[in-house]
Backbone as CSV, one residue per row, in Angstrom:
resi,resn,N_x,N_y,N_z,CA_x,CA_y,CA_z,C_x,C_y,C_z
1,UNK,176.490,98.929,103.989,177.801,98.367,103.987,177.879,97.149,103.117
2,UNK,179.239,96.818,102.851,179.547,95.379,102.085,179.909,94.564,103.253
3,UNK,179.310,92.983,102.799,179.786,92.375,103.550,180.930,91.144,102.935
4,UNK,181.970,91.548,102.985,182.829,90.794,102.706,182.814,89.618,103.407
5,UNK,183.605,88.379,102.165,183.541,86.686,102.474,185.292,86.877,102.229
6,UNK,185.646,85.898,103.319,186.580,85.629,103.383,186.524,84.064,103.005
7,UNK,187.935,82.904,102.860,188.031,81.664,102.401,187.875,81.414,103.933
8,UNK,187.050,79.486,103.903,187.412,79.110,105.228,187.859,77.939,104.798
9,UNK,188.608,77.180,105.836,189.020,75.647,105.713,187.685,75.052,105.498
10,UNK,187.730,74.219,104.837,186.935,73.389,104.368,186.754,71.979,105.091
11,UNK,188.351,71.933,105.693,188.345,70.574,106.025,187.761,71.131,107.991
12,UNK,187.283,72.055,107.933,187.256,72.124,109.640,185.742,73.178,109.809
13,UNK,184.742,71.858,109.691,183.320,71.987,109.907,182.653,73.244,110.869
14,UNK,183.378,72.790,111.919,183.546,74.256,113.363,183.569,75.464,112.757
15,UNK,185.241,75.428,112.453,185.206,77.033,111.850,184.751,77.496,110.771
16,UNK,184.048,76.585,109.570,183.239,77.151,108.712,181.446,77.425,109.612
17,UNK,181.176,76.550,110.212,180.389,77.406,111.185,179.964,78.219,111.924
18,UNK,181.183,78.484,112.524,181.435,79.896,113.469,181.731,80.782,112.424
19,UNK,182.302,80.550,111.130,182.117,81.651,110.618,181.041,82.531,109.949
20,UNK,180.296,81.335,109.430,178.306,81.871,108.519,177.731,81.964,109.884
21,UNK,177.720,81.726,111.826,177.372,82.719,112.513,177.908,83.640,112.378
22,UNK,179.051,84.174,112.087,179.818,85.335,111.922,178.873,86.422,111.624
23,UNK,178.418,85.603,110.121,177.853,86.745,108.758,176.812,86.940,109.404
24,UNK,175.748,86.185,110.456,174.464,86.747,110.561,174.175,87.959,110.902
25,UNK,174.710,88.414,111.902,174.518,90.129,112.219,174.676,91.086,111.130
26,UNK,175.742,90.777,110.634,176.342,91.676,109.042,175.147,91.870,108.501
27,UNK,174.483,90.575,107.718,173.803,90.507,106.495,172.687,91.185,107.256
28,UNK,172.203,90.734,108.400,171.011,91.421,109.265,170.799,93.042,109.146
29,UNK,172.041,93.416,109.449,172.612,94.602,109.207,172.458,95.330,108.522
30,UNK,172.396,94.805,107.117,172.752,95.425,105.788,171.363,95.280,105.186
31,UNK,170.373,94.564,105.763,169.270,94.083,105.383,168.307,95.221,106.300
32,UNK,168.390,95.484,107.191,167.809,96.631,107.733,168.351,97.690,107.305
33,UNK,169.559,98.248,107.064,169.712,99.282,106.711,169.153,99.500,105.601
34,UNK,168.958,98.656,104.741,167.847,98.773,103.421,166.719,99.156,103.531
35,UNK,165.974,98.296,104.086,164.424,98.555,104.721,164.886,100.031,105.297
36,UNK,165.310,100.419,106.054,165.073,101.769,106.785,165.502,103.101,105.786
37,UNK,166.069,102.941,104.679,166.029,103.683,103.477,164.836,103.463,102.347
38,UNK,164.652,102.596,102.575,163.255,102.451,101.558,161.977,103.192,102.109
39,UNK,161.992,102.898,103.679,160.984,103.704,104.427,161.095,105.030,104.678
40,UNK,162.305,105.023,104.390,162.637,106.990,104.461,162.275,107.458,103.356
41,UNK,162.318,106.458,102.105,162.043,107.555,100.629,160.698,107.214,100.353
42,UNK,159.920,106.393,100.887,158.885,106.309,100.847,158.092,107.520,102.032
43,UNK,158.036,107.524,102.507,157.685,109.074,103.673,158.412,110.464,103.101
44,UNK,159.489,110.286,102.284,159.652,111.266,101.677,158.283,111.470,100.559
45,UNK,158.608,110.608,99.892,157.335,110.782,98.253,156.229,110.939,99.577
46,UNK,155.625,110.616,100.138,154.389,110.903,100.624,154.386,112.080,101.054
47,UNK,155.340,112.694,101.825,154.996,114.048,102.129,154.979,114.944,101.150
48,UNK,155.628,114.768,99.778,155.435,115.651,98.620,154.489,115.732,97.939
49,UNK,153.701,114.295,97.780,152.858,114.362,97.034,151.489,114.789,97.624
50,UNK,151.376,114.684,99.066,150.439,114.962,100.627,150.689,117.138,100.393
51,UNK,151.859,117.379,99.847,152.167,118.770,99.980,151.676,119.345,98.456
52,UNK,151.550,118.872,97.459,150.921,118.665,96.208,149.725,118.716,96.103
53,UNK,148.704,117.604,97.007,147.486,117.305,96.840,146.866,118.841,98.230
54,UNK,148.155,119.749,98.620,147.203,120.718,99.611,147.183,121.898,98.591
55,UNK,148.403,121.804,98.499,148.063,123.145,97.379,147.298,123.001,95.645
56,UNK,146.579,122.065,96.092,146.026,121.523,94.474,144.478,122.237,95.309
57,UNK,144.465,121.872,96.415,143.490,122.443,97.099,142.943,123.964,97.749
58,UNK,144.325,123.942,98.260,144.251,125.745,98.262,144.366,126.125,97.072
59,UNK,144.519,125.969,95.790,144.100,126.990,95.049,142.973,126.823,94.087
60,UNK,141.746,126.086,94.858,140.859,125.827,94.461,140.687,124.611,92.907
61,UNK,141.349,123.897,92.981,141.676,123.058,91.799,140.944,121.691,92.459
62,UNK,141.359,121.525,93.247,140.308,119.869,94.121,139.362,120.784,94.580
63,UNK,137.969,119.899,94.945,137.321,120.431,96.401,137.976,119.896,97.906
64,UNK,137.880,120.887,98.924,138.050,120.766,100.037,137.842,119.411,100.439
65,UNK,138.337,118.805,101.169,138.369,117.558,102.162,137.730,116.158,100.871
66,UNK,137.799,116.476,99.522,137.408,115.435,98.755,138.031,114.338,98.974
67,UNK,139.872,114.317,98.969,140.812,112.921,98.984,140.266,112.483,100.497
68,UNK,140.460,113.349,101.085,139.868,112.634,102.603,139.024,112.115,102.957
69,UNK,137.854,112.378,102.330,136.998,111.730,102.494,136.639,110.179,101.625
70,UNK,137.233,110.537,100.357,137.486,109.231,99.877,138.475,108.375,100.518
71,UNK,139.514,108.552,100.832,140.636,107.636,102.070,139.450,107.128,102.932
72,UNK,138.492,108.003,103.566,137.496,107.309,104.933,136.592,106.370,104.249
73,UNK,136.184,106.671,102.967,135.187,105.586,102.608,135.962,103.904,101.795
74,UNK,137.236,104.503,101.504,137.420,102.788,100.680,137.921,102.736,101.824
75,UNK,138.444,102.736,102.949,138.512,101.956,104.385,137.585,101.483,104.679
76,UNK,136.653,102.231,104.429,135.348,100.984,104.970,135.207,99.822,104.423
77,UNK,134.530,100.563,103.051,134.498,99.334,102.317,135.771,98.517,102.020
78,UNK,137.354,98.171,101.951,138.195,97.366,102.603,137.694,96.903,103.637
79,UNK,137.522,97.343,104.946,136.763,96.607,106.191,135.818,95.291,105.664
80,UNK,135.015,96.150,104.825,133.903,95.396,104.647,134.218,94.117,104.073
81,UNK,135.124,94.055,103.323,135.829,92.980,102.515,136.713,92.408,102.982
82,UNK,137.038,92.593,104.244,137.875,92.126,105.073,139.433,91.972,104.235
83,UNK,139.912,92.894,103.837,141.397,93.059,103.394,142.130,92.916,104.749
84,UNK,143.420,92.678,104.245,144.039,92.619,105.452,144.399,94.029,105.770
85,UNK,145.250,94.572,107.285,145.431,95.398,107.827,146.433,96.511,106.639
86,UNK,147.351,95.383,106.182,148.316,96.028,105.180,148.007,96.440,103.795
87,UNK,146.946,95.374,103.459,146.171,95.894,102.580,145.101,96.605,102.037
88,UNK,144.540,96.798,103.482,143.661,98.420,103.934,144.516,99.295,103.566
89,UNK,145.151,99.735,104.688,146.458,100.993,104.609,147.014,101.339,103.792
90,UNK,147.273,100.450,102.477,147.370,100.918,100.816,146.577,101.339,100.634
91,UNK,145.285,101.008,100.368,144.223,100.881,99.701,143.828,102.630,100.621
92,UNK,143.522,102.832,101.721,143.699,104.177,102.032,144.350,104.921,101.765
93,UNK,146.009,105.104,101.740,146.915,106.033,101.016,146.543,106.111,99.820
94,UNK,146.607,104.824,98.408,146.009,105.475,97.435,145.180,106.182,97.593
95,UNK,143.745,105.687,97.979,142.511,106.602,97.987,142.941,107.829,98.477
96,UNK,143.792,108.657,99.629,144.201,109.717,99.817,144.871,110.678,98.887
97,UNK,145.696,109.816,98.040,146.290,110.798,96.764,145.849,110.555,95.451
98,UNK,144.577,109.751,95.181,144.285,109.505,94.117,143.916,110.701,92.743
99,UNK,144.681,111.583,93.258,144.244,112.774,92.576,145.359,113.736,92.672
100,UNK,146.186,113.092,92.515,147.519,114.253,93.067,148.300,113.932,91.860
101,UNK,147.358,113.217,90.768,148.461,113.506,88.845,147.487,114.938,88.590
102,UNK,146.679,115.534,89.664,146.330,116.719,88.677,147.049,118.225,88.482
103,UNK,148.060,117.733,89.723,148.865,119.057,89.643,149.460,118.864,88.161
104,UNK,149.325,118.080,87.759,150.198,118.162,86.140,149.110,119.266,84.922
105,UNK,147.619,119.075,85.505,146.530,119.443,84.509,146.737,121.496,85.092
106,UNK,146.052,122.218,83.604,146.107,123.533,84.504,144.830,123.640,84.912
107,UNK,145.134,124.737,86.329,143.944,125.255,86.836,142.407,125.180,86.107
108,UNK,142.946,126.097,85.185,141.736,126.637,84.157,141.041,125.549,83.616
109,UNK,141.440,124.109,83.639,141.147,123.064,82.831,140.415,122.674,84.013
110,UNK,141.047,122.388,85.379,140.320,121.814,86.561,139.057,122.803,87.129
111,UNK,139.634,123.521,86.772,138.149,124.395,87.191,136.867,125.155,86.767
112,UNK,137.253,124.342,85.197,136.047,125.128,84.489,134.431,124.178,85.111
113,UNK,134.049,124.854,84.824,132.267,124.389,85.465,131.736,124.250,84.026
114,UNK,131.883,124.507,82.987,131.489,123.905,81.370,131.980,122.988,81.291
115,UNK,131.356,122.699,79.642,131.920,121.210,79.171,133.016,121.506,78.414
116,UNK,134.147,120.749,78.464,135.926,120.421,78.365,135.447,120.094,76.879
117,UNK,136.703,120.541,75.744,136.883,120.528,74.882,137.876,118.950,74.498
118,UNK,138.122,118.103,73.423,138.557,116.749,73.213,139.884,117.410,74.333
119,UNK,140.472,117.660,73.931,141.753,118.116,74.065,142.029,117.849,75.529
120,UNK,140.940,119.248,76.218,141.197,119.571,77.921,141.193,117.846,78.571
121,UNK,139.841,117.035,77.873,139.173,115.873,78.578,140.886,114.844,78.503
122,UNK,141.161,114.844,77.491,142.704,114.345,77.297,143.297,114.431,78.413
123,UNK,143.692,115.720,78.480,144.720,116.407,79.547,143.951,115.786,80.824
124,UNK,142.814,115.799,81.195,142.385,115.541,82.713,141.920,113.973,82.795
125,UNK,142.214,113.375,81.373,142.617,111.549,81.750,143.667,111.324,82.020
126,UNK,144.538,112.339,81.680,145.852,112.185,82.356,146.599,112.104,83.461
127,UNK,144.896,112.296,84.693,146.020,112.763,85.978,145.855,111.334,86.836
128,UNK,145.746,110.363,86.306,145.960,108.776,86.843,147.547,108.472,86.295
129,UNK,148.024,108.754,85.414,149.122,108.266,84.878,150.163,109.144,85.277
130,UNK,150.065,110.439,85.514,151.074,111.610,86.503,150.705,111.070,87.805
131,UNK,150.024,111.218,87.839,149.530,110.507,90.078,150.393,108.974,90.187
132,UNK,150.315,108.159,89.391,151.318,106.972,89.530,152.441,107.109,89.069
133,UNK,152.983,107.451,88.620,154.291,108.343,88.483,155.014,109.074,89.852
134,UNK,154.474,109.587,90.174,154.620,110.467,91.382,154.594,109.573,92.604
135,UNK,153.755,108.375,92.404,153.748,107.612,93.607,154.563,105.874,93.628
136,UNK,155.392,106.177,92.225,156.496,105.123,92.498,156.597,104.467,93.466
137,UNK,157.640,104.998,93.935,157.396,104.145,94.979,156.959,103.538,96.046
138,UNK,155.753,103.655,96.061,154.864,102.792,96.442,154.200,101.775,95.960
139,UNK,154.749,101.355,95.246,154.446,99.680,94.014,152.368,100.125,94.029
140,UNK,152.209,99.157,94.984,150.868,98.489,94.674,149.971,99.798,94.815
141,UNK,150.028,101.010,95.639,149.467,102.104,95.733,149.442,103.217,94.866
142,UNK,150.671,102.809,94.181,150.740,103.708,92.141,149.942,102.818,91.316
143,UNK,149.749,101.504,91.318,148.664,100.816,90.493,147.567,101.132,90.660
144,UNK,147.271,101.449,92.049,145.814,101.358,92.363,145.061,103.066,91.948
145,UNK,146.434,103.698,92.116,145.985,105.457,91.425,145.681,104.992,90.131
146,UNK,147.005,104.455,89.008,146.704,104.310,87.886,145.479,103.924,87.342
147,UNK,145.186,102.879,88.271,143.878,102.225,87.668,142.118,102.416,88.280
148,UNK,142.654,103.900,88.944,141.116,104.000,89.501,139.863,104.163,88.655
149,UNK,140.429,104.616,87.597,139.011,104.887,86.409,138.846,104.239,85.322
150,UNK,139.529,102.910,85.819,139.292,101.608,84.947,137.442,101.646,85.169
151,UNK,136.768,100.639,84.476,136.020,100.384,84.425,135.743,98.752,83.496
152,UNK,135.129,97.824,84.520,134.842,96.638,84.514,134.526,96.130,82.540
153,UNK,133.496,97.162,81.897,133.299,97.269,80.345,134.406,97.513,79.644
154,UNK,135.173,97.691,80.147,136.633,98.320,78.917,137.065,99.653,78.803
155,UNK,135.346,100.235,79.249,135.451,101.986,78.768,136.426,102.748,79.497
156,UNK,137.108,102.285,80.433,137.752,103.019,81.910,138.992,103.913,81.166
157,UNK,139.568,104.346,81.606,140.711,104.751,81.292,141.961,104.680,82.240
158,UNK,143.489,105.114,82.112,144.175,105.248,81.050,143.824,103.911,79.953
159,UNK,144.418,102.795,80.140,144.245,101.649,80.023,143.181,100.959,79.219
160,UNK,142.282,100.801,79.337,140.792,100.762,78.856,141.228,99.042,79.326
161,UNK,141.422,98.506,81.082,140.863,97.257,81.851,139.860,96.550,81.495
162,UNK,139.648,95.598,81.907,138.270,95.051,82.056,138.577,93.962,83.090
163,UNK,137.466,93.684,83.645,137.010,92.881,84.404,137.912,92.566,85.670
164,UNK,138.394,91.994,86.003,139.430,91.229,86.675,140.997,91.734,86.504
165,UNK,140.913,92.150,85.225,142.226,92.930,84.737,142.165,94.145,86.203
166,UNK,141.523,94.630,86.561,141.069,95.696,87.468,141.893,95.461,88.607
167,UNK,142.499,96.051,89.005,143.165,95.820,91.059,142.122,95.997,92.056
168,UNK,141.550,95.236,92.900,140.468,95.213,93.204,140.829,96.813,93.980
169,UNK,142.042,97.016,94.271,142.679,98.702,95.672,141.657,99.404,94.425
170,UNK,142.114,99.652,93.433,141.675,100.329,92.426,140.481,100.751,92.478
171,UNK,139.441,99.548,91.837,138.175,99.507,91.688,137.594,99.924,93.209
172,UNK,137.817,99.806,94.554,137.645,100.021,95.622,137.410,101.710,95.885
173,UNK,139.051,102.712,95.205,139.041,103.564,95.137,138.016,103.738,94.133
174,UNK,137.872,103.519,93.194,136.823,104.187,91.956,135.572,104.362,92.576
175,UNK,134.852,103.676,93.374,133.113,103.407,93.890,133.415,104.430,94.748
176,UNK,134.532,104.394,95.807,134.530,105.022,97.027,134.378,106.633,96.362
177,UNK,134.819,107.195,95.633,135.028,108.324,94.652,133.721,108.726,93.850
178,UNK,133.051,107.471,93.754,131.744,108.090,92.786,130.829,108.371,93.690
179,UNK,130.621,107.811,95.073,130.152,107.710,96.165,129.850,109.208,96.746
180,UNK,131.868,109.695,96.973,131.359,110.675,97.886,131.249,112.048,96.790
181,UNK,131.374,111.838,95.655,131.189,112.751,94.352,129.449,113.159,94.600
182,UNK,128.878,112.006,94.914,127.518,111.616,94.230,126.978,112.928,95.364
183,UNK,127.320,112.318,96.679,126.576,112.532,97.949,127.051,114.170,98.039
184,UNK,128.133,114.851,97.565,128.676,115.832,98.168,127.858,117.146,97.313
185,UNK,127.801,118.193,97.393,127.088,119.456,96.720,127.947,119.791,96.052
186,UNK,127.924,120.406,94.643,128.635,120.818,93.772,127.891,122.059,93.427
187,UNK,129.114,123.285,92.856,128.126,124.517,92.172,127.193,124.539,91.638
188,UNK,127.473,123.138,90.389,126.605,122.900,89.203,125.676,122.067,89.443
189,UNK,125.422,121.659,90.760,124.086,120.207,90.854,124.034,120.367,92.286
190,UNK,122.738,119.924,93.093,122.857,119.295,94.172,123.090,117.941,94.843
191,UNK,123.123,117.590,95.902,123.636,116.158,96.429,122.728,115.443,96.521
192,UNK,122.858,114.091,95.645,122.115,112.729,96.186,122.352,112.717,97.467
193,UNK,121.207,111.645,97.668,121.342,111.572,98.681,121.937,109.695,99.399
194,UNK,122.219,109.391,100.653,122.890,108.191,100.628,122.191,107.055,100.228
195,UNK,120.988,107.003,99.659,119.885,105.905,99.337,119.937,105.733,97.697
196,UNK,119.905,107.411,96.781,120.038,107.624,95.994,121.304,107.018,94.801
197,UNK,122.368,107.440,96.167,123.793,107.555,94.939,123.786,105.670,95.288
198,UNK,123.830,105.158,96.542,124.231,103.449,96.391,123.255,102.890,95.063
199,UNK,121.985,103.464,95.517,120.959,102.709,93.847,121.692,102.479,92.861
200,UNK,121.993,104.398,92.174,122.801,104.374,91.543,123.672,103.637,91.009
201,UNK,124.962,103.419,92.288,125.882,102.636,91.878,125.931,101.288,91.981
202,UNK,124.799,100.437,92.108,124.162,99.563,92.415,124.190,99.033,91.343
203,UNK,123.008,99.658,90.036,122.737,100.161,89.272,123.713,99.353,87.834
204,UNK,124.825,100.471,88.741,126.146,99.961,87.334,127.236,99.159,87.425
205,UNK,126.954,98.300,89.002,127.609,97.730,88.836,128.224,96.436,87.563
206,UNK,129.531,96.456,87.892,129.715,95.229,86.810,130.271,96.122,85.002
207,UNK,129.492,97.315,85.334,129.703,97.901,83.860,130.891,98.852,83.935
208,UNK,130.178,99.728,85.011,131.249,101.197,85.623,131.778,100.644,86.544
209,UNK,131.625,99.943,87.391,132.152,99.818,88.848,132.103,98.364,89.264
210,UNK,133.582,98.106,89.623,134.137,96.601,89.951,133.028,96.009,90.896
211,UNK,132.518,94.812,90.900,131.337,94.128,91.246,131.574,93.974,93.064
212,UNK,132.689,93.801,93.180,133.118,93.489,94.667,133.087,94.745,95.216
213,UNK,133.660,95.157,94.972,133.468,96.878,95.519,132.379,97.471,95.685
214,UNK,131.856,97.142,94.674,130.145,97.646,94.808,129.655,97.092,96.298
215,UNK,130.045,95.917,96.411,128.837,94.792,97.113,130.000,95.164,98.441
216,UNK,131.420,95.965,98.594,131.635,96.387,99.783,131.217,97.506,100.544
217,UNK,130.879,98.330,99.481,130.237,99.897,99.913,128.676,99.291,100.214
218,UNK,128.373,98.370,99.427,126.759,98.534,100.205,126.377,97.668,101.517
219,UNK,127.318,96.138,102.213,127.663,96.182,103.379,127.993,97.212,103.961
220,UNK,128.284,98.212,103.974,129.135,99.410,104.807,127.719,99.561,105.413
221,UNK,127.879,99.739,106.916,126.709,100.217,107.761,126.563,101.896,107.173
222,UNK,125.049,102.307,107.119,124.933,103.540,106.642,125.526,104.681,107.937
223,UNK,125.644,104.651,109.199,126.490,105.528,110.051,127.613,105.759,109.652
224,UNK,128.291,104.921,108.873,130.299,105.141,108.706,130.106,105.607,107.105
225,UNK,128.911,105.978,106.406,129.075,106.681,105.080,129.296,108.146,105.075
């Protein structure tokens, strides 16, 4: 709604008072009804892009329970870093759809088990910049898609970040991702193991992988990996 201003006497203190109590409910009003549309189109985009990232899955284009399991690990490590509650719960939703610009890539590109031609590798740097797109509105949780494969050296992509330039949600998601990549079985390789892949990413920190992030995944008690 609008909230219309009417003139008040000027010379009569009272009734310009009683009247700006007037406006408080109004503006209150009009101020929630905002918020409760922003939260509706925000639960809208999530369920589309949540309905996106299943059938990216049923048709064999992600692996099974991959976003999920990355959502469980940069929660930790957030924990570990003591983010706040609100800034966990981003930092989890990204990590949950951090992969939902690939419905833009085709199948055949996501699922080849060879090595990708300049071209394909193009097309599948692309699915950070479709995934934040898609997740508008969610401000800080489309940055943190965009910028998951930054990397601390420059080399990252879309972007080519460095250092600090990095969103720490971001870099959080990126480790949490190489993590459960490392640990999980693939056609083409078998799984490190949880001693193995932290070395690893231990390893690079600072180069591949945001320095804080690193040093939150390896606080993480080894039971919640």
């Amino acid at each position: 709604g609008i909230t219309r201003l009417r003139p008040v006497d000027a010379t009569n203190d009272a009734a310009g008072d009683q009247y700006l109590l007037g406006l408080v409910p109004q503006t209150l009003g009009v101020a929630l009804e905002s918020e409760l549309n922003r939260q509706a189109a925000e639960q809208n985009a999530l369920q589309v892009a949540l309905s996106m990232l299943d059938t990216l899955e049923g048709r064999g284009s992600l692996y099974a329970g991959h976003s999920r399991r990355v959502a469980r690990i940069s929660g930790e490590i957030s924990g570990a870093l003591g983010l706040s509650p609100r800034l966990r719960s981003v930092v989890e939703t990204a990590a949950r759809l951090h992969d939902v610009g690939e419905v833009g890539v085709p199948d055949g590109v996501l699922q080849r088990e060879g090595p990708l031609s300049s071209a394909e590798q193009d097309l599948v740097r692309m699915h950070p910049v479709i995934g934040a797109r898609i997740l508008a509105p969610f401000g800080e949780a489309s940055a943190f898609v965009r910028h998951h494969h930054e990397r601390p050296d420059g080399r990252g992509y879309p972007d080519g970040l460095e250092g600090d330039e990095i969103p720490l949600g971001a870099g959080i998601i990126g480790v949490a991702e190489a993590y459960e990549a490392m640990t999980s079985t693939r056609p083409y390789r078998r799984s490190r193991s949880r001693k193995e892949a932290l070395s690893e990413i231990e390893r690079l920190k600072g180069a591949q992988f945001v320095t804080d992030a690193v040093d939150g995944l390896l606080s993480v008690p080894g039971d919640r990996l």
